[in-house]
C-alpha positions in Angstrom: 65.9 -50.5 71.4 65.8 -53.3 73.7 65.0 -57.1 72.1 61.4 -57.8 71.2 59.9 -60.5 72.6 58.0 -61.5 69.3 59.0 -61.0 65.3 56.7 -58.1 64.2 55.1 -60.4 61.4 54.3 -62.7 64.9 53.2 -59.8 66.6 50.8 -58.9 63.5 49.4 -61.8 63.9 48.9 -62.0 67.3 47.1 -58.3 67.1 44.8 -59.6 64.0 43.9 -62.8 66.4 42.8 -60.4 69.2 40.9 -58.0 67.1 39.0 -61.1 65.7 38.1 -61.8 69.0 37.5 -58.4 70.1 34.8 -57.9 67.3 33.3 -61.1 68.0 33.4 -60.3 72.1 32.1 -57.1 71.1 28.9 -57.9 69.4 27.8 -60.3 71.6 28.2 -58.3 74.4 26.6 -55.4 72.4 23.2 -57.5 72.0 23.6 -58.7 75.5 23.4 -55.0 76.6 20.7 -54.3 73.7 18.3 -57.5 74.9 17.9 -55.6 78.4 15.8 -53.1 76.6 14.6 -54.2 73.5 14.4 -57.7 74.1 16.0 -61.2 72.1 13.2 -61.4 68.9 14.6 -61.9 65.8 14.0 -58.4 64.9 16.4 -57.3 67.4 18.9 -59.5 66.6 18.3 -58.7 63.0 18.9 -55.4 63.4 22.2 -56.3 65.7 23.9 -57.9 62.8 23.0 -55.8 60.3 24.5 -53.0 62.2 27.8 -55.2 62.7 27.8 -55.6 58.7 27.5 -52.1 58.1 29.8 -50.7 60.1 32.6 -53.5 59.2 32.1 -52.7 56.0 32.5 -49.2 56.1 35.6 -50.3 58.0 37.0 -52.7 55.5 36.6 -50.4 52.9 38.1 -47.3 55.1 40.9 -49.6 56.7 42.0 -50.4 52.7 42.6 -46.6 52.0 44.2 -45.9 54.7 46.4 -48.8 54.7 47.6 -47.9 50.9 48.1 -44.3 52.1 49.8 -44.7 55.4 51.4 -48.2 55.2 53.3 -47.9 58.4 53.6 -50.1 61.4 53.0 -47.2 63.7 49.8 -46.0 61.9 48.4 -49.8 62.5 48.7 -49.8 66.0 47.4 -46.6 66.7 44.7 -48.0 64.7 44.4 -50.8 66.7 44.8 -48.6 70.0 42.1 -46.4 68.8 39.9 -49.4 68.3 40.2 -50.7 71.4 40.0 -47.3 73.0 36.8 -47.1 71.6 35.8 -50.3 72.6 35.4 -49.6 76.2 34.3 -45.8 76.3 31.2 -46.4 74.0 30.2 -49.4 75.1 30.2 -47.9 78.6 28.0 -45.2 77.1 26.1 -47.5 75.2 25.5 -49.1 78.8 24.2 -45.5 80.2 22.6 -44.7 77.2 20.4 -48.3 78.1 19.9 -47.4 81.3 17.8 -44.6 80.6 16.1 -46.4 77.7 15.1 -49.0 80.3 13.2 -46.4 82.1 11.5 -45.3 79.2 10.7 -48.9 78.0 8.9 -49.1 81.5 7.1 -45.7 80.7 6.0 -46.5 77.4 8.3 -43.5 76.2 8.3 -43.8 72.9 10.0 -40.5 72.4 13.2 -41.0 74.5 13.1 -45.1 73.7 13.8 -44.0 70.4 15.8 -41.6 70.9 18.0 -43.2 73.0 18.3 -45.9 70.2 19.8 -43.8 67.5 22.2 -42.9 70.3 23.1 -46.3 70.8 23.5 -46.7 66.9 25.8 -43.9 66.7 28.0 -44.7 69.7 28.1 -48.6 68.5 29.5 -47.1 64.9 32.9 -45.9 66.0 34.6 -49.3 67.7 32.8 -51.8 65.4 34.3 -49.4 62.1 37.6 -48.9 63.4 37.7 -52.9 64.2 37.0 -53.2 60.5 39.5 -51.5 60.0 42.0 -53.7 61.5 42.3 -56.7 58.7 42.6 -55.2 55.5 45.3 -52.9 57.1 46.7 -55.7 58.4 47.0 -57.8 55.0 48.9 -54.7 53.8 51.5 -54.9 56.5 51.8 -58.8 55.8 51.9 -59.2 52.2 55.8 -58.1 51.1 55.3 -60.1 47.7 52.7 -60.0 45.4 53.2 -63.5 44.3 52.5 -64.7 48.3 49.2 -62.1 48.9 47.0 -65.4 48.7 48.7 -67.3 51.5 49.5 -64.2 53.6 46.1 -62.8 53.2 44.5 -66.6 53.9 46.7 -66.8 56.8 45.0 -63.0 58.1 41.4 -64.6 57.5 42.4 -68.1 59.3 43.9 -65.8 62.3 41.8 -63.7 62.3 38.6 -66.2 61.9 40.4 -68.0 64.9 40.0 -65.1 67.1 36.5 -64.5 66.6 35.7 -68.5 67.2 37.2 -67.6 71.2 35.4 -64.4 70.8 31.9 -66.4 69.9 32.0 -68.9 73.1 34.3 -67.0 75.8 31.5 -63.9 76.6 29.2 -65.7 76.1 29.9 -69.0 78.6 32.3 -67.3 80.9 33.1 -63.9 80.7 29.7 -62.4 80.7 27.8 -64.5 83.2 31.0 -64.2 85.8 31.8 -60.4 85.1 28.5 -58.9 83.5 28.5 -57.1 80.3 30.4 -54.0 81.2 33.0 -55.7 82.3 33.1 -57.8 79.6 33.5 -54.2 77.4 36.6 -53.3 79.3 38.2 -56.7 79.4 38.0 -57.5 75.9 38.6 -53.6 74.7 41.4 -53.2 77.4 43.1 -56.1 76.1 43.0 -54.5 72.5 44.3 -51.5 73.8 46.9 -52.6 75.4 47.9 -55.2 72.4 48.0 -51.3 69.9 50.0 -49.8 72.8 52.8 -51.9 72.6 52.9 -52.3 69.0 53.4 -48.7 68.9 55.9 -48.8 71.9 57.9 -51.5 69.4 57.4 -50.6 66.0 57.6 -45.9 66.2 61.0 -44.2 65.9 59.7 -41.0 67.1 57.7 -42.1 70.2 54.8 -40.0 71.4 54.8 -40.7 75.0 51.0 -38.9 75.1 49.3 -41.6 73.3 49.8 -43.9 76.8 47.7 -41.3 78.7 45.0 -43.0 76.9 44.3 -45.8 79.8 44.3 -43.3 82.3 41.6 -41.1 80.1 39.2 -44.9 80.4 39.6 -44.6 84.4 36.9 -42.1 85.1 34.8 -43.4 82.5 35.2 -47.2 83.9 35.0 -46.3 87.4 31.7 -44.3 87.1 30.1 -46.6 84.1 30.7 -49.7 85.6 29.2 -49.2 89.2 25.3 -49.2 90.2 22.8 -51.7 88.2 22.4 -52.2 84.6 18.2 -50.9 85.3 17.0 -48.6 87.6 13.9 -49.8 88.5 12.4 -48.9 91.9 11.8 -52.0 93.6 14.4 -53.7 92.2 16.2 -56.5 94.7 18.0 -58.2 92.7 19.8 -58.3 89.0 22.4 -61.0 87.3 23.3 -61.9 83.4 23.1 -65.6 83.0 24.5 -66.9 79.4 20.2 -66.9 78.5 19.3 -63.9 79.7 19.1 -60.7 82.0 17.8 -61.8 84.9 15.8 -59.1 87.1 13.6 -59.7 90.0 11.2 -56.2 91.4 9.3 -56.0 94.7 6.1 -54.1 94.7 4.4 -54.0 97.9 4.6 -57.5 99.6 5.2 -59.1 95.9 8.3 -60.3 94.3 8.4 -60.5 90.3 10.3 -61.8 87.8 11.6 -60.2 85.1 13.5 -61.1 82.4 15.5 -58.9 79.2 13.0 -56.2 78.5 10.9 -56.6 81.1 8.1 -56.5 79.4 6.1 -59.9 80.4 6.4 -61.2 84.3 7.7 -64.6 84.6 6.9 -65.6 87.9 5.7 -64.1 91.2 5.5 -64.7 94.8 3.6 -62.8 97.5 4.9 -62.9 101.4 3.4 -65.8 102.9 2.2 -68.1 99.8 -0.4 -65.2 98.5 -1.9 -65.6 95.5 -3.7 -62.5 95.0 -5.4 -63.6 92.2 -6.8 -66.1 89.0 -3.0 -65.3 86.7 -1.6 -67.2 84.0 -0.4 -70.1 86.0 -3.9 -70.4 88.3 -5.5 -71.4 85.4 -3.9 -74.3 84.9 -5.2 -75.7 87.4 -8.5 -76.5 86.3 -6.7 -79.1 83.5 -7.2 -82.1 84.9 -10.6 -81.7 85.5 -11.3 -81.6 81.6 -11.5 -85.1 82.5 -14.5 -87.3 83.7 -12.5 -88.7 86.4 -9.7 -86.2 87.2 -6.6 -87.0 89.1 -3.5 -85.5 89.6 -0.6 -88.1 91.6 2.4 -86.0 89.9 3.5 -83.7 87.0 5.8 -82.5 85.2 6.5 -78.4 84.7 8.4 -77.2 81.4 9.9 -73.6 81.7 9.3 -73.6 85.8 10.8 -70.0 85.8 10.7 -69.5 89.5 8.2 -72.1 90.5 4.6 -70.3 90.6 3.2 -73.1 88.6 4.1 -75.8 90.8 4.1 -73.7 94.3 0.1 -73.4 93.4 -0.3 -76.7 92.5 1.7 -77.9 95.9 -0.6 -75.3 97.8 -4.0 -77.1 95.9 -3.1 -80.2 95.7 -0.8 -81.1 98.2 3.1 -82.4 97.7 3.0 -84.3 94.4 6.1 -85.3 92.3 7.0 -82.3 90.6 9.5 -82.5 88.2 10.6 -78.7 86.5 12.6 -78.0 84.0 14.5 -74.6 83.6 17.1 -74.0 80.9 18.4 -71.3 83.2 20.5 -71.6 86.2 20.5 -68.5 87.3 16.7 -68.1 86.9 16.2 -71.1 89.4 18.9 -69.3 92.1 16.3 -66.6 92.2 13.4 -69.0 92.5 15.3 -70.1 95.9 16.2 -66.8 97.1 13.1 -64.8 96.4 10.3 -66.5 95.3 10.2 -69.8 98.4 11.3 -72.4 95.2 11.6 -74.7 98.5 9.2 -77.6 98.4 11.1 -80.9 99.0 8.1 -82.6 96.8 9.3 -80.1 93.4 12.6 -82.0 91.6 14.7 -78.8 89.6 16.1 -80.2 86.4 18.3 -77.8 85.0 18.6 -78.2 81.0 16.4 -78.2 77.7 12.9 -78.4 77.9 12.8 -81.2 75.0 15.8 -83.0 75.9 14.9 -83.3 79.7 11.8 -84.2 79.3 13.0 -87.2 77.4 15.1 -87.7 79.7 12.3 -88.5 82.4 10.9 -91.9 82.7 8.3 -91.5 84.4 4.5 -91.1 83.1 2.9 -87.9 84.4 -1.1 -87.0 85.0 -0.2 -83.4 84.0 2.7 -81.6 81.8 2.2 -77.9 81.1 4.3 -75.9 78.9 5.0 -72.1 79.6 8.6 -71.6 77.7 8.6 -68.1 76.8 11.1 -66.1 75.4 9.3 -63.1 75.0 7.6 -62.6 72.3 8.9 -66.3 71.5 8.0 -70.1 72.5 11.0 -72.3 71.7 9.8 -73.5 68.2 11.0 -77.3 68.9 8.4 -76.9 71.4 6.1 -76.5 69.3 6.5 -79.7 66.4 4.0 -82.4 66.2 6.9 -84.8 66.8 7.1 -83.2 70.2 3.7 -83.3 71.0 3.6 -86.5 70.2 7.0 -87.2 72.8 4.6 -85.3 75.3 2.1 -87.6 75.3 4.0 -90.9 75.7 5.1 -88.7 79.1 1.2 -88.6 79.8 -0.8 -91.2 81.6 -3.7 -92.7 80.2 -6.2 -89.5 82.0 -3.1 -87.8 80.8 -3.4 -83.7 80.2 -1.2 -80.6 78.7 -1.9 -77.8 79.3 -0.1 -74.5 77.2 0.0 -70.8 77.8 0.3 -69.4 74.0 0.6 -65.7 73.0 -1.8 -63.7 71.0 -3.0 -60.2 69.8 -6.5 -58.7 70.3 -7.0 -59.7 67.0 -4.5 -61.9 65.6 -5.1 -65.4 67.3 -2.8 -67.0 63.6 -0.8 -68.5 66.7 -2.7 -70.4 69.4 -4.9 -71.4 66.0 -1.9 -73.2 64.5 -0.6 -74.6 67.9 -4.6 -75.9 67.9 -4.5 -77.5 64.7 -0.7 -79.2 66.0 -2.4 -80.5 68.7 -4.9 -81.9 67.0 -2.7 -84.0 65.2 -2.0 -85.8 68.4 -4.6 -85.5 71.0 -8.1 -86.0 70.2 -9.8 -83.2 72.5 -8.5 -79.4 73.1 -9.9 -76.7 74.2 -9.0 -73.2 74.5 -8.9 -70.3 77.5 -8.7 -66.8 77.2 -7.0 -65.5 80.0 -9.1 -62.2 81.4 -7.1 -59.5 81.0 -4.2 -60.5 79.3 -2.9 -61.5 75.5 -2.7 -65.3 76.7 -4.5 -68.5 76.0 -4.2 -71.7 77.8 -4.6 -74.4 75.5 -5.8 -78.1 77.1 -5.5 -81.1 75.2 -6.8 -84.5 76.9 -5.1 -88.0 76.2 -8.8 -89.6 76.2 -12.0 -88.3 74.4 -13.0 -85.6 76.6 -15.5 -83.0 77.0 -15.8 -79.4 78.0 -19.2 -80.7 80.0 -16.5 -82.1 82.7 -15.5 -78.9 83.3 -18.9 -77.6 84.2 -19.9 -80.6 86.4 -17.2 -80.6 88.4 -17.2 -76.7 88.7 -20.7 -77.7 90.3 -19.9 -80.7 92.3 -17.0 -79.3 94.3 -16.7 -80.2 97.8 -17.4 -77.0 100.2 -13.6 -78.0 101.5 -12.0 -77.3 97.7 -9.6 -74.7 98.2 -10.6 -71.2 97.1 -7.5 -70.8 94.5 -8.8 -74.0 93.0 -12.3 -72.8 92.4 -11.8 -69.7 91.3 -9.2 -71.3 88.6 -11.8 -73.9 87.4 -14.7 -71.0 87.4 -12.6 -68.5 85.1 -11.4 -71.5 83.0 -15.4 -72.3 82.4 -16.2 -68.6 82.1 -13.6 -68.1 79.6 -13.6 -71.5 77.2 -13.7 -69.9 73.4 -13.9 -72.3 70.5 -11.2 -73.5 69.3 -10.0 -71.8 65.9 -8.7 -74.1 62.2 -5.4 -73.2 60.3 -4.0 -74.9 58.1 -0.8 -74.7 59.9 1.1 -77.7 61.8 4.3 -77.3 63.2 6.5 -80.0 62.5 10.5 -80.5 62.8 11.2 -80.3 59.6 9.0 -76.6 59.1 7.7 -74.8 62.2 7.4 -70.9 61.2 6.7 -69.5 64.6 9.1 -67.4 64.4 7.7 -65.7 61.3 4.1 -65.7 63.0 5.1 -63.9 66.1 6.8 -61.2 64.0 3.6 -60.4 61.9 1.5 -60.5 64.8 3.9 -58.3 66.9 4.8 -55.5 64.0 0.8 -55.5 63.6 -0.1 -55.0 67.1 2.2 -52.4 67.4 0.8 -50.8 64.1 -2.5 -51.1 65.0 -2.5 -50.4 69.0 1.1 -47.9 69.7 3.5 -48.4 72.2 1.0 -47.7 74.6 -0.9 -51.4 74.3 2.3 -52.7 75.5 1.8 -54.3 79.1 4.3 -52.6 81.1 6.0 -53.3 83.8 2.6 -54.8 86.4 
């Protein structure tokens, strides 16, 4: 037998390093492939790392007996080879197994959606068991004396633990966002498999020469699994996984969207031309400064930009003001430049934080609005008193925010605690219920304001206002609702959105089906 190039305890170590990243590598880039369809809410990620649990437990406690069984150096790496053969051909599946769950999430499917996620549950329980597998059969290898099982076993953990510390940060920062979550699969199971193939090669008298067919069984598999888009949606132009999300843009007729994870909320949208086909979202915000008796608008400042709609519309109304916008993602702003005209030399991108950033700034703005969804999610340090409270030393003295919140049909326990945190810092708000839609736009007003403003300028408008601008003022003023108590503030130190948005999503659901789910528009 030629000379190894490691000891085998070195090499035992090295493989419980790689499987700690592996496992790590593993189920990030299993959520990654999971947020596509079923989005990045708490419940999802819930359910993520409860799976991982499971399953590693069942392979802790399966690794054990068959390490006291079958203590052999051999056994382990095929273990190991197994794992990592597993890695790659299910999460390739898993990958198919999405795609069509993607189509159904855009049919409202329930059937097949579900369906398709007990396959994904079944598939994602052979490599994550067989990596749990890996340490407590590894600790039986290691430990030679009683007396030392302690420090050896420590030693497994602190390797081990090591591993999955690279596996944590290298997906996530680099691999994924430069090779895409398949690829991430094969890279990271590949490397297992190749790390149990030559342990085997090393460590097996009788040497079954079969057992290094297994890469060549993966080629098919990788070639076939790995090509085309991660969705299948018809109009789609465009795709990329950023470290924040699944970035996706559609074209329908002379439109481009945004989409983002799921796909389940549009993020931005431009029309051929500057179009804006309509009073969205983002339109509406345009009627915020004139909650004021004397409204004026000489620059602003955009957090969660997206692709720019917010400030294209208020370019196109109110000429090329200061813009500043702030996007946490990068790869969301390429898009803006490539397919949505994020071209104006007056809007300043600042990539980063919404929070931070903003602080960052030093100048005082007539206008800051807030759209910083993470489907079903706002950032909850966007949401605090305390940062209210930084907003408005950003805010001139005719200063406004305005804030698109979520809400159910029903269930407004949301926008009326974002209200009542308002409150706490500006002394007039008011609230607008998007037509057609489960948003509300909340304004609040540095000075004592009224809702009166509204309705005289809505009347007073020069015959040379442009037409978005009108019609954005007119549905604000036709849809002003009173604004709901709760006896909810957000603050740093306790800020439960998170907790709200669940109850008001499982309800919805409960009380409406699948089918009040918006869709892809």
């Amino acid at each position: 037998m030629s000379k190894r190039p490691f000891s085998p305890s070195t090499y035992l170590f090295l493989t419980v390093f790689v499987a700690g990243m592996s496992t790590l590598a593993i189920e990030f880039t299993t959520s990654r492939m999971l947020q596509t369809v079923y989005g990045t809410s708490n419940l999802v990620w819930a359910n993520v790392i409860g799976l991982v649990l499971l399953f590693l437990t069942l392979g802790y406690f399966l690794g054990g007996r068959l390490a006291d069984k079958r203590p052999f150096p051999p056994t382990f790496y095929l273990l190991v080879t197994a794992a990592g053969f597993a890695s790659v051909f299910f999460l390739l599946l898993t990958s198919v197994i999405l795609k069509t769950a993607a189509s159904a999430m855009a049919a409202i499917n329930v059937g097949a959606l579900v369906s398709s996620l007990v396959a994904v549950v079944v598939a994602l329980a052979v490599p994550i068991t067989l990596l749990g597998c890996i340490s407590p059969f590894a600790i039986r290898l290691a430990v030679t004396d009683v007396a030392e099982a302690g420090r050896v076993s420590g030693r497994i953990y602190a390797i081990s633990t090591w591993g999955s510390l690279l596996g944590t940060y290298l997906p996530v920062l680099v691999v994924i966002p430069t090779a895409g979550s398949r690829l991430t699969a094969v890279i990271f199971g590949g490397l297992l498999l190749v790390i149990g193939l030559w342990g085997y090669w090393q460590t097996a008298q009788t040497r079954r020469r079969a057992i290094f067919l297994l890469p060549l069984l993966l080629v098919p598999a990788v070639l076939a699994w790995t090509r085309g888009g991660i969705k299948a949606y018809e109009g789609q132009i465009f795709e990329a996984e950023s470290p924040y999300n699944y970035v996706q843009v559609v074209r329908s007729d002379d439109c481009n969207y945004l989409l983002l994870n799921e796909g389940q909320g549009i993020h931005s949208f431009y029309c051929d031309g500057g179009r804006v086909p309509r009073v969205s979202v983002w339109s509406i915000m345009l009627a915020a400064p004139y909650f004021n008796e004397q409204p004026a608008l000489n620059n602003m400042a955009v957090i969660g930009l997206a692709a720019g709609t917010i400030p294209k519309q208020f370019t196109q109304v109110f000429g090329p003001i200061p813009i500043d916008g702030i996007e946490l993602d990068p790869v969301i702003v390429a898009a803006g430049r490539e397919y949505f005209g994020l071209t104006e030399p007056n809007i300043n991108v600042v990539v980063g934080d919404g929070r931070y950033e903003l602080n960052r700034l030093n100048g005082r703005y007539d206008l800051i609005t807030l759209d910083a969804y993470k489907v079903p999610y706002i950032p909850w340090h966007l949401t605090t008193r305390e940062f209210f409270g930084e907003v408005k030393a950003h805010l001139s003295d005719q200063g406004v925010i305005a804030i698109n919140v979520g809400r159910a049909p029903n269930d407004r326990r949301l926008v009326d605690a974002m209200a009542a945190t308002l409150h706490q810092v500006f002394p007039s708000l008011y609230a607008i219920d998007v037509p057609g839609s489960l948003n509300t736009i909340l304004v609040a007003t540095v000075g004592e304001t009224t809702a009166v403003n509204l309705a005289t300028h809505l009347a007073t408008l020069p015959e040379t206002t442009d037409p978005l601008l009108r019609s954005a003022i007119q549905v604000a003023a036709d849809n002003l609702v009173p604004v709901g108590s709760s006896d909810i503030v957000f603050t740093d130190e306790r800020a439960p959105v998170e907790t709200i948005v669940d109850t008001l999503v499982i309800r919805y659901l409960l009380q409406e089906g699948a089918a009040g789910l918006p869709g892809i528009q």
